[in-house]
SEVEXMAR-53486 format. One record per residue (C-alpha): x, y, z. Coordinates in Angstrom, 2 decimals, padded with zeros to 5 digits, m for minus. Layout:
<recs>
       x       y       z
       X       Y       Z
...
</recs>
This chain:
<recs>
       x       y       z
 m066.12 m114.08  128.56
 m062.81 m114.64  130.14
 m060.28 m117.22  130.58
 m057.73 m116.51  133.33
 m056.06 m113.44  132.21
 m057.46 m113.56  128.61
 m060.85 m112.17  127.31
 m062.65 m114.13  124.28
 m064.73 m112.69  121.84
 m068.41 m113.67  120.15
 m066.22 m115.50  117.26
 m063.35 m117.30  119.47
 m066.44 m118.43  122.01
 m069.09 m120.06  118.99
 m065.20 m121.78  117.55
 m064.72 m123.27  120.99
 m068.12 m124.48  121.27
 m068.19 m125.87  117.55
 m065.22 m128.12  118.23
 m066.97 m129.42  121.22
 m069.89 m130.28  119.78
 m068.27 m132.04  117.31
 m065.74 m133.83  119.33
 m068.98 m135.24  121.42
 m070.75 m136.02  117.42
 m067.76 m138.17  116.69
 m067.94 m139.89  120.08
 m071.25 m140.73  119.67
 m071.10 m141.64  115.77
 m068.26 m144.02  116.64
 m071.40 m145.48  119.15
 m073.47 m146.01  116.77
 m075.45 m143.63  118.53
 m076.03 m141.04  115.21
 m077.39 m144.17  113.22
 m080.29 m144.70  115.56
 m080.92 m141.12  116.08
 m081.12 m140.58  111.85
 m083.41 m143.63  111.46
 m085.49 m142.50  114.34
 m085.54 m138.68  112.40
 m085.95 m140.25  109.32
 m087.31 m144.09  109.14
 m087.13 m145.99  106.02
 m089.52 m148.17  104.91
 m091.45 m147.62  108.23
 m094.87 m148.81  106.10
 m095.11 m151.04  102.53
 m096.12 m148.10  100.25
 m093.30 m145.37  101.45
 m090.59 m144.36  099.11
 m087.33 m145.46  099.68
 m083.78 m143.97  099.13
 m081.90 m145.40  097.01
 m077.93 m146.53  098.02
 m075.86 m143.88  096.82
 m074.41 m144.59  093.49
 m070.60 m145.31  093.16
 m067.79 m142.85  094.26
 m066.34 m140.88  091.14
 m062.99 m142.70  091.30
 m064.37 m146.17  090.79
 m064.67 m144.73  087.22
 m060.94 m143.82  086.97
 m059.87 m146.34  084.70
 m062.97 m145.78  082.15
 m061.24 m146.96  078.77
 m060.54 m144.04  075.80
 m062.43 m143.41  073.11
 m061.93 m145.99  069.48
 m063.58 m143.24  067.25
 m061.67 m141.59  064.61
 m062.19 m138.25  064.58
 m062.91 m136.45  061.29
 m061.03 m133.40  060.19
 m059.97 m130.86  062.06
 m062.17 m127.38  062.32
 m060.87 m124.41  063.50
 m064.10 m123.68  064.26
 m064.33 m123.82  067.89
 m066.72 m121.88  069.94
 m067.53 m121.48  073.80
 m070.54 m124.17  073.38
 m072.96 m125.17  076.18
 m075.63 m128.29  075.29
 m078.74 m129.28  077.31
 m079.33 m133.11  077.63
 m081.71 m135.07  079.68
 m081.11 m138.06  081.79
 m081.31 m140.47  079.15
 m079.43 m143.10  077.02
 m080.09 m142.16  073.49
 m077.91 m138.97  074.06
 m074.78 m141.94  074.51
 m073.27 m141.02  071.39
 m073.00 m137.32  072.19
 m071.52 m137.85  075.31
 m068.87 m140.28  074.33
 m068.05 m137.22  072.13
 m067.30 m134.69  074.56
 m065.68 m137.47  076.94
 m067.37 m136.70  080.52
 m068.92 m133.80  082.15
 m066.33 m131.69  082.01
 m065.43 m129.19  078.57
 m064.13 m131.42  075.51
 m060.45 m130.20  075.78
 m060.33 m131.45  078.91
 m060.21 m135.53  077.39
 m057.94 m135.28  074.63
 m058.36 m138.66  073.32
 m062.10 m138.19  072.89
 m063.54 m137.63  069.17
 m064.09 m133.99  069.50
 m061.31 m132.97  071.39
 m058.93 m134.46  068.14
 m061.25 m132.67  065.46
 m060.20 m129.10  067.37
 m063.28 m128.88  069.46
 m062.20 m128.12  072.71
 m064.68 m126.00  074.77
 m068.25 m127.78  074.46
 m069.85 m129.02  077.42
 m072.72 m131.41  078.45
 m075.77 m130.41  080.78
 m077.75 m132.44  082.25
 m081.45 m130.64  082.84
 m084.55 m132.76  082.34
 m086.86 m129.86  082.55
 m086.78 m128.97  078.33
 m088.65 m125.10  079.54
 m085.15 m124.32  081.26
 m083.39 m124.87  078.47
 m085.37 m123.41  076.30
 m084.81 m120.23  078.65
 m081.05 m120.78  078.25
 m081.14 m121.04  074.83
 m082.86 m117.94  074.25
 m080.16 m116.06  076.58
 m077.17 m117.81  074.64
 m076.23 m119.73  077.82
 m076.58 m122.65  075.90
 m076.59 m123.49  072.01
 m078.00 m126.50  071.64
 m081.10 m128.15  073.83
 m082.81 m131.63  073.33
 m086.71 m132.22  072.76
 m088.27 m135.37  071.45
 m090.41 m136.05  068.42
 m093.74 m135.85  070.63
 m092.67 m132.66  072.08
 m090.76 m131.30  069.59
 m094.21 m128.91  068.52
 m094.85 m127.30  072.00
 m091.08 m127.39  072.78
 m090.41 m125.08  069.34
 m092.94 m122.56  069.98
 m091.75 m121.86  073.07
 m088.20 m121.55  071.77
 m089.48 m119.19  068.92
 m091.52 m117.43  071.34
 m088.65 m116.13  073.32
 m086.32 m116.10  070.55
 m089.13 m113.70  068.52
 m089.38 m115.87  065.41
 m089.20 m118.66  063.52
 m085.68 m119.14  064.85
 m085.76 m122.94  066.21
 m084.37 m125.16  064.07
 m084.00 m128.69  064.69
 m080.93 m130.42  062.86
 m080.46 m134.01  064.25
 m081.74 m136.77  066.09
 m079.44 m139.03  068.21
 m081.27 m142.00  069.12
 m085.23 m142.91  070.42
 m086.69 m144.54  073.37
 m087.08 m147.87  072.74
 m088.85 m149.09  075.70
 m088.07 m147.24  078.52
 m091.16 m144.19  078.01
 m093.82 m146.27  079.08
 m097.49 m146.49  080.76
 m097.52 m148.87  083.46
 m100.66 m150.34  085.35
 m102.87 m153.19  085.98
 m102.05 m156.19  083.77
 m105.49 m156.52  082.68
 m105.23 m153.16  080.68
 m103.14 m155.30  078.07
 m105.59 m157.49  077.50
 m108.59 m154.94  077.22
 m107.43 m151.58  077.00
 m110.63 m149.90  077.77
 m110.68 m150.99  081.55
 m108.44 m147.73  081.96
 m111.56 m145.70  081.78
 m111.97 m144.31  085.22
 m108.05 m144.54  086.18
 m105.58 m142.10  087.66
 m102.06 m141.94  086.02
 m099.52 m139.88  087.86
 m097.03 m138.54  085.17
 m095.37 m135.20  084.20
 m097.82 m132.98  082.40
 m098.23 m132.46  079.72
 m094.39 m133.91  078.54
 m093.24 m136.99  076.82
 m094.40 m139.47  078.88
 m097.88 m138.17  079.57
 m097.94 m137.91  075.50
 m097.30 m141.90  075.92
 m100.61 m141.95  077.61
 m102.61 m139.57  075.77
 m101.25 m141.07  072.48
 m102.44 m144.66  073.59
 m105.80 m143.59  074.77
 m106.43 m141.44  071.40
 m105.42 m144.97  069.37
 m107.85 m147.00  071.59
 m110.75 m144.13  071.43
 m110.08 m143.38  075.34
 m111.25 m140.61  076.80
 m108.64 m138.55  078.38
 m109.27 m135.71  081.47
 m106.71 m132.96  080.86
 m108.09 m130.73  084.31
 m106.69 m132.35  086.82
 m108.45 m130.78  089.63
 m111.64 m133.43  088.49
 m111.92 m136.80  088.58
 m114.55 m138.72  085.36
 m115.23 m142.43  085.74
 m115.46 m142.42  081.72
 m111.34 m140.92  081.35
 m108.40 m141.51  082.01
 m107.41 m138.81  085.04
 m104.02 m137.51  085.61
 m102.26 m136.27  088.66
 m099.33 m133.82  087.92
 m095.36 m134.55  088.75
 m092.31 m132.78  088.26
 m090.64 m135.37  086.32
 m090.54 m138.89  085.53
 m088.57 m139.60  088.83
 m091.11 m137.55  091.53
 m093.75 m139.72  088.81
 m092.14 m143.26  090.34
 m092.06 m142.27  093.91
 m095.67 m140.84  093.83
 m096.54 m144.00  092.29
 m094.71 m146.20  094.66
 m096.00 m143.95  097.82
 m099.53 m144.64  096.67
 m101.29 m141.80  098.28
 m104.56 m140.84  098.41
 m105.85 m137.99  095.81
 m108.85 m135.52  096.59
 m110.69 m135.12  092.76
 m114.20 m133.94  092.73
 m116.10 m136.70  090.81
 m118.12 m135.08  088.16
 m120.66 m137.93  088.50
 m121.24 m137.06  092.42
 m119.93 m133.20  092.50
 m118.24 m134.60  095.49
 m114.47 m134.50  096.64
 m113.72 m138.15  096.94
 m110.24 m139.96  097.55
 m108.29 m141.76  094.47
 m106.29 m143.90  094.49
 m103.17 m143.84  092.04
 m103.63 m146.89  089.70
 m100.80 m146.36  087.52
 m097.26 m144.43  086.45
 m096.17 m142.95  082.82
 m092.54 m142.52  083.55
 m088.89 m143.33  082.12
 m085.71 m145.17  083.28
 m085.01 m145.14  085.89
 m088.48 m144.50  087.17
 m090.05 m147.69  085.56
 m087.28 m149.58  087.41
 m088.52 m148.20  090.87
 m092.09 m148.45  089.93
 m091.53 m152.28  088.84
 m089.14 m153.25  092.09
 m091.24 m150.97  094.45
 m094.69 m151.64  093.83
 m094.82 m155.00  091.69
 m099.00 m155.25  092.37
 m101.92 m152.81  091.90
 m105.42 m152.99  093.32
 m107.45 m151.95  091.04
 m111.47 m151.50  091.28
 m111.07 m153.90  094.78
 m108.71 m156.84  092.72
 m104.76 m156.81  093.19
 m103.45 m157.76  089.91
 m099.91 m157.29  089.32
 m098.34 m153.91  087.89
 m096.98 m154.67  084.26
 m096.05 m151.94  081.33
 m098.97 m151.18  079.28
 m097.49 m149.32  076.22
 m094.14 m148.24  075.34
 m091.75 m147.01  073.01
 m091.43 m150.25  072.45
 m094.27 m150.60  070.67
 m094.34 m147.28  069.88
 m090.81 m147.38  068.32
 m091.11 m144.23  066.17
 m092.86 m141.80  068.53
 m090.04 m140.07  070.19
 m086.58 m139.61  068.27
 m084.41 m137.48  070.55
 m084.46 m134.15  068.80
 m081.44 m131.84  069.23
 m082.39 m127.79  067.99
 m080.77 m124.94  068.24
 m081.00 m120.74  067.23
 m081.03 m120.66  063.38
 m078.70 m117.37  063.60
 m076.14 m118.90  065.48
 m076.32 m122.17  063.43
 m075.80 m120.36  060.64
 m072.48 m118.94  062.22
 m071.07 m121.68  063.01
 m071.71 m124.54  060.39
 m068.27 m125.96  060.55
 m068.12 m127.00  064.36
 m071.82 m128.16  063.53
 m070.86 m130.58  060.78
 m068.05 m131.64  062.88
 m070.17 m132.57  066.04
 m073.05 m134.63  064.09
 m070.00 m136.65  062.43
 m068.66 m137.47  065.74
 m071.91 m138.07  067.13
 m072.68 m140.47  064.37
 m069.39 m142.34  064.47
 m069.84 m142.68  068.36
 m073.36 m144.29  067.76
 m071.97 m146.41  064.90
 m069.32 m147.43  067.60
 m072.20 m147.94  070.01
 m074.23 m150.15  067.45
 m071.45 m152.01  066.62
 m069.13 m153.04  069.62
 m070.97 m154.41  072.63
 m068.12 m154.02  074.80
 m067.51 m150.42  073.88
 m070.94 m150.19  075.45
 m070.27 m151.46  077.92
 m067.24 m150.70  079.10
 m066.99 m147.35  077.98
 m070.25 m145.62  077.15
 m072.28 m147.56  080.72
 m069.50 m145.84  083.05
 m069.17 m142.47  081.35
 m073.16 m142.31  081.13
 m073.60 m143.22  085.24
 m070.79 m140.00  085.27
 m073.10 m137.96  083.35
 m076.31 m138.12  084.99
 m075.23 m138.97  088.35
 m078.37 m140.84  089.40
 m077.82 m142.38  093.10
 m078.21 m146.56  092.82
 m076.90 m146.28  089.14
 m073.89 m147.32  087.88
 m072.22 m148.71  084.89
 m073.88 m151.76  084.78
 m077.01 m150.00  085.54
 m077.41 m148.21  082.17
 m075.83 m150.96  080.29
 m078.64 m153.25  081.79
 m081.30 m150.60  081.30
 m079.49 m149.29  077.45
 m080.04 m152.77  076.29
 m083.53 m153.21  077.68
 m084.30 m156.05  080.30
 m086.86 m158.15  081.48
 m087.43 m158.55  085.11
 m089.77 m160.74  086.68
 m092.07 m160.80  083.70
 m092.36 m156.83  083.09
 m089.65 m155.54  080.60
 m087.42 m152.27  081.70
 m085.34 m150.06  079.76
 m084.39 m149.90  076.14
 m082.59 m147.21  074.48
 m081.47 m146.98  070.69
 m078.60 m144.50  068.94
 m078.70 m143.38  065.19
 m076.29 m144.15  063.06
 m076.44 m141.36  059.96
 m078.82 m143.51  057.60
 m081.49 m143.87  060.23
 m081.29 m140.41  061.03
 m081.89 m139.70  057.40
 m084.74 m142.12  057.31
 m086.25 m140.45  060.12
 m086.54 m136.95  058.47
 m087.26 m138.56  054.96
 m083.99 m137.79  053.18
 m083.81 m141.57  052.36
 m086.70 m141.36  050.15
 m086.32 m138.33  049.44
 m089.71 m137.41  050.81
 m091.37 m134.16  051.77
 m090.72 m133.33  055.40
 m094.69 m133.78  055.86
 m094.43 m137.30  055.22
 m091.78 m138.12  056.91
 m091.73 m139.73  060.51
 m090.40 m137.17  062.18
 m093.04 m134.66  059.93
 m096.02 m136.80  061.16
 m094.97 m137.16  065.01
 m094.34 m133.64  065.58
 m097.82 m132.72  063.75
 m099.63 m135.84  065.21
 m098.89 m134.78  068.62
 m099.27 m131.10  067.90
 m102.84 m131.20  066.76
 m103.74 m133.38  069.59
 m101.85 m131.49  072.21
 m103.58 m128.15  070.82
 m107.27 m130.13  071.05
 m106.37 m131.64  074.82
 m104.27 m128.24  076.28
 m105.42 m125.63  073.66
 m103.65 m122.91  076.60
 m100.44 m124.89  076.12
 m100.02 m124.53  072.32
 m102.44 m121.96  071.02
 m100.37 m122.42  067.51
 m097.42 m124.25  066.27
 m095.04 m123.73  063.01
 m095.39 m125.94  060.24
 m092.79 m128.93  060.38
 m090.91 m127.76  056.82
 m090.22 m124.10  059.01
 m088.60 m125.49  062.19
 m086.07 m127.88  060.08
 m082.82 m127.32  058.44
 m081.46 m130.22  057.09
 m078.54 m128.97  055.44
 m076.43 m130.06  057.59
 m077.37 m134.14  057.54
 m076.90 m133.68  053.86
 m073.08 m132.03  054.04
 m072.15 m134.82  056.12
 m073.86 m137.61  053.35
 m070.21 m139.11  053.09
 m070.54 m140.70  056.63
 m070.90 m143.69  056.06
 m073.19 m146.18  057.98
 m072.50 m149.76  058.61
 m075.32 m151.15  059.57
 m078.93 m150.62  057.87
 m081.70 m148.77  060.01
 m083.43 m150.66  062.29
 m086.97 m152.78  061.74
 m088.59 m154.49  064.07
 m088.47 m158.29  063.80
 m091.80 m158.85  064.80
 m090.84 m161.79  066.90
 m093.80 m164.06  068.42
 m094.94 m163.10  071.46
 m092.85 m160.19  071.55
 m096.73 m158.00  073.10
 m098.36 m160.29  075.29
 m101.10 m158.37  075.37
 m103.14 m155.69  073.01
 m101.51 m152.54  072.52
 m104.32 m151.05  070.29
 m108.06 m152.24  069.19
 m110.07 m149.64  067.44
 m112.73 m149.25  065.61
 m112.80 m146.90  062.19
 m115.84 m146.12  060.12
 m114.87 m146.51  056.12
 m117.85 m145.83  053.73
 m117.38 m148.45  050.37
 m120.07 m148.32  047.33
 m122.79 m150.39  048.31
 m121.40 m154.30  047.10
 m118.03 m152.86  046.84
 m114.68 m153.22  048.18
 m113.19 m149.93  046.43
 m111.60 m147.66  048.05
 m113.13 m144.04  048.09
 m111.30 m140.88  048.47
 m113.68 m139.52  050.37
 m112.37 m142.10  052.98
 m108.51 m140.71  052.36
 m108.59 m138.51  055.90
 m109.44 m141.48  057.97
 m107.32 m143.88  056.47
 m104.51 m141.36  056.89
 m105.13 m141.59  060.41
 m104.68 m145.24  060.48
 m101.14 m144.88  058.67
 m100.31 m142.72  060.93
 m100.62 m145.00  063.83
 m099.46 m147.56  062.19
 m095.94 m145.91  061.82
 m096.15 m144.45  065.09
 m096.16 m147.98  066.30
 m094.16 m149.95  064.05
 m092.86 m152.54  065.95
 m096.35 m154.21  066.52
 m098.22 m157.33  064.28
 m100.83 m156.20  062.84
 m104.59 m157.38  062.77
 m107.53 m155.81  060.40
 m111.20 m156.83  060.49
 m113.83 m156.17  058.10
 m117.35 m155.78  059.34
 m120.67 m154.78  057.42
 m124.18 m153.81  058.62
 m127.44 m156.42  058.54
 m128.79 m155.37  055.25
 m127.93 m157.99  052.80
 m127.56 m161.71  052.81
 m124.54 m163.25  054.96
 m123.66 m165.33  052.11
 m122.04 m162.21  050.46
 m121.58 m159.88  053.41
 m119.21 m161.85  055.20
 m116.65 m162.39  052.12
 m117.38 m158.79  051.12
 m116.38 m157.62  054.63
 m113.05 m159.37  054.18
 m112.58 m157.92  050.38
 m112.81 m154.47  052.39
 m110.33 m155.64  054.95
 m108.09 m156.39  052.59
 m108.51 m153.34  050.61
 m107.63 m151.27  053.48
 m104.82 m153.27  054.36
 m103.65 m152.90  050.30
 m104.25 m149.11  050.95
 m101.89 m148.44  053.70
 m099.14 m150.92  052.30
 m099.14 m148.47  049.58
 m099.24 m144.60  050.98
 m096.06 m146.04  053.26
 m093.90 m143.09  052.18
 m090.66 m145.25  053.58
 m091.97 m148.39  051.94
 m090.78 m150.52  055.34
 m092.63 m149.00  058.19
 m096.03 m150.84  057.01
 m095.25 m154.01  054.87
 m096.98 m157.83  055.06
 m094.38 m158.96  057.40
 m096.29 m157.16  060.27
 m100.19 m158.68  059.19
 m101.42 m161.01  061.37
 m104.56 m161.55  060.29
 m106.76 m160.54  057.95
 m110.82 m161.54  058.17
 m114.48 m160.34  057.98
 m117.24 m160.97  059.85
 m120.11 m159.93  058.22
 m122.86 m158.28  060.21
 m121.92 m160.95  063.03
 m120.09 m158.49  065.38
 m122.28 m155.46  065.77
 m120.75 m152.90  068.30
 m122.15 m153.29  071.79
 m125.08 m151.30  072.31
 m125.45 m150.87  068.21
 m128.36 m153.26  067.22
 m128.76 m152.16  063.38
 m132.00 m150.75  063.98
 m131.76 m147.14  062.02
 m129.30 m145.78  059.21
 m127.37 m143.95  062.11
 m126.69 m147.74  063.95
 m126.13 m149.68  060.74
 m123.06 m146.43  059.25
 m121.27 m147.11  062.44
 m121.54 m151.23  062.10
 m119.78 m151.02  058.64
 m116.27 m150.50  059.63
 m112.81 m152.06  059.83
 m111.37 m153.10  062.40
 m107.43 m152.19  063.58
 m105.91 m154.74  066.84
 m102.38 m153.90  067.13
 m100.18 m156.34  069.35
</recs>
């Protein structure tokens, strides 16, 4: 092409043309003209059940003036390696991150806790998806990757798998969900758990919030359908997300699902009757889709079970290679005591929270519609329009102690941490057996040493127990039945029974911040005069039981009964008429309502 005297080129005509274009998209922005055209490309809300996007969060420099850190730093190390750490979007990870001082290496905030103890090249990463950083950690592109408690056992054996050993070792916990890991559904599931049979939950599979699910449906003796190309009116069905946020908008999109019914061997259309997510997908789910229709009635969406309830089911877990541990035990130390002083900080001073830790965490995971006051709302735990959202906890060092046992000086097996991660093993192994064809024994993927070097921190305030305040579950979280053989006329505990009442400890510390309720029931042989009393005796024999083999001696303790009674042979189970031996062994049973 020419012009006049001068010939242009490919590259001097597509520059000439470029500024033109965008001379006439300014023109036409300045219109108003672009808006129209975007929403017409791209309508939002254009029906009730579409997603929506969110309003971008705030700029970076309305966090400018974020105040400096108020925790003493311990010693200096001069141990001070490149370090990389994989976190997840969530809250209980504060402590860590007030650490390192933003999302940029430690040195580069040199009031922060690690950058004064001579730690100046660690960095955060945020990457919700545990398998990548499992990946990194086997390369060495990162040293240290979170799990949780639940997923600690499938999370390790994928570690050691690509790291060709028994090489994960997990060496501190910084906080749990408290709340925010949740099922949420029809409201009438909290008053009878067993109208979830035949629902479809859309939630990551098979990670922690799915293990919410599965863990509730196991307690209430719910069947759950792990293929989810099927659909069974008995189960509770599952359709697949990426992660808890895909998990909310599926849920608030509400579309249709093909499943081929098992009862009909026909593809038929489901719809999605609740989400297993965390914040900030329970916030969406609650603001975006506040009612459910459920079997043709519209009852409005509430949150089922949590972590809540389930307050000792999934500790963040932070793990790393054993060899390079081992290497570097002096920047290790030094981290954990600056995590624990930050969380001490945390658990202490509201206003550090929230003034500090709120804007640096809305830096750190950079979620669009969340800032400061966001995760402060959401770390605390809040109640909106009757359905609770949030709720985050950090560990000081004496709760992280009592969470692997070191307080009672207990064998990793019994402690909480022992039974989660084996709990949720053995059931993952029975649900996904292709997903965890093995795991490692809990006392081979822990190494302790460290908590104990850094005993002198000390801890201000005591762990946490639940306060068991009325009215605190409006609703049941758990009602199951369990069989328990006595002597005929007894009340004495067997130990042939041991295995089964283990079970019920198990949940019971799994879900410590619920009141509990125990009923004694018998079969119709016998007078009612002394099967009714009897039944209670039992009851209260279990109850005596668990109170006892409560390795921490607070996670199961009277202040949580509720009730204790026995019915006799009043209360046979539905369908069970005490007609044969087989009818009459499953009538004599307790009892366990947890709310």
């Amino acid at each position: 092409m020419r012009v006049g005297r001068v010939e242009l080129g490919p590259g001097a005509i597509i520059l000439i043309f470029l500024v033109m274009a965008g001379l006439v998209y300014v023109g036409l922005d300045r219109l108003g003209v672009m808006e129209r055209v975007k929403n017409t490309i791209n309508p939002v809300g254009e029906t009730p059940g579409d997603s929506k996007v969110p309003e971008k969060r705030a700029n970076l420099g309305d966090f400018k003036d974020i105040p400096g850190s108020e925790v003493k730093a311990p010693e200096k190390t001069t141990d001070n390696p490149e370090v990389v750490i994989g976190i997840w979007t969530w809250q209980t990870v504060s402590g860590l991150i007030d650490a390192v001082g933003g999302s940029g290496k430690s040195g580069d905030y040199p009031n922060n806790c690690l950058c004064q103890a001579g730690i100046t090249n660690t960095k955060l990463v945020v990457q919700n998806d545990t398998a990548e950083q499992i990946k990194a950690l086997s390369a060495n592109q990162m040293q240290l990757v979170t799990t949780t408690g639940d997923q600690s056992a499938v999370d390790i054996a994928g570690a050691n798998k690509l790291l060709k050993g028994n090489k994960a070792k997990v060496i501190w916990s910084s906080g749990y969900s408290f709340g925010e890991d949740c099922l949420m559904g029809p409201e009438s599931w909290k008053k009878d758990p067993q109208l979830a049979r035949g629902s479809v939950v859309v939630t990551a599979v098979p990670y922690c919030d799915w293990n919410v699910v599965v863990n509730w449906a196991s307690d209430n003796q719910i069947p759950v359908n792990p293929n989810e190309e099927v659909y069974d009116p008995k189960a509770i069905n599952f359709v697949n997300a990426v992660d808890h946020i895909e998990a909310s908008q599926k849920f608030v999109k509400n579309s249709k699902v093909s499943l081929t019914n098992i009862a009909t061997n026909k593809k038929e259309d489901f719809a999605i009757d609740a989400v297993a997510t965390w914040t900030p997908g329970d916030v969406t789910a609650a603001k975006e889709r506040a009612t459910v229709t459920y079997k043709g009635k519209q009852e409005k969406l509430q949150k089922i079970v949590s972590t809540k309830e389930y307050s000792y089911m999934m500790p963040h877990i932070l793990f790393g290679n054993e060899d390079w541990l081992n290497q570097h035990r002096d920047y290790v130390k030094t981290l954990l005591r600056c995590i624990a002083r930050s969380n001490e900080k945390i658990k202490t001073d509201d206003n550090y929270l929230k003034n500090r830790i709120a804007a640096l965490n809305a830096l750190m995971f950079n979620v669009e519609g969340a800032g400061p006051s966001f995760w402060y709302d959401y770390f605390k735990g809040k109640v909106e329009d009757g359905v609770p959202l949030g709720g985050s906890r950090v560990n000081n060092l004496a709760e992280v102690k009592h969470l692997f046992g070191l307080a009672n000086n207990l064998p990793i097996e019994q402690s909480i941490f022992g039974i989660t991660y084996t709990d949720h093993g053995k059931r993952l192994q029975k649900i996904l057996p292709t997903r965890l064809e093995s795991f490692a024994p809990v006392k081979d993927v822990v190494d302790l040493s460290f908590i104990k070097e850094i005993s002198d921190e000390q801890s201000a305030t005591p762990i946490y127990q639940a306060k068991f305040e009325a009215g605190q579950n409006k609703g049941t979280v758990v009602s199951a039945n369990y069989q328990i053989t006595f002597p005929s006329g007894s009340a004495a505990i067997q130990s042939s029974e041991t295995k089964t009442l283990e079970e019920i400890r198990s949940l019971l510390i799994r879900a410590s911040d619920t009141k509990v309720i125990i009923y004694g029931h018998t079969d119709n042989l016998g007078d009612d005069s002394i099967n009714t009393p009897l039944s209670k005796q039992r009851a209260q024999s279990v109850w005596e039981w668990l109170k006892k083999s409560d390795p921490s001696g607070v996670n199961i303790s009277d202040s949580r009964l509720q009730t204790i009674d026995g019915f006799g042979a009043a209360k046979p189970l539905a369908g069970n008429t005490n007609k044969d031996d087989k009818e009459r062994a499953a009538n004599r049973r307790v009892e366990i309502v947890l709310k």
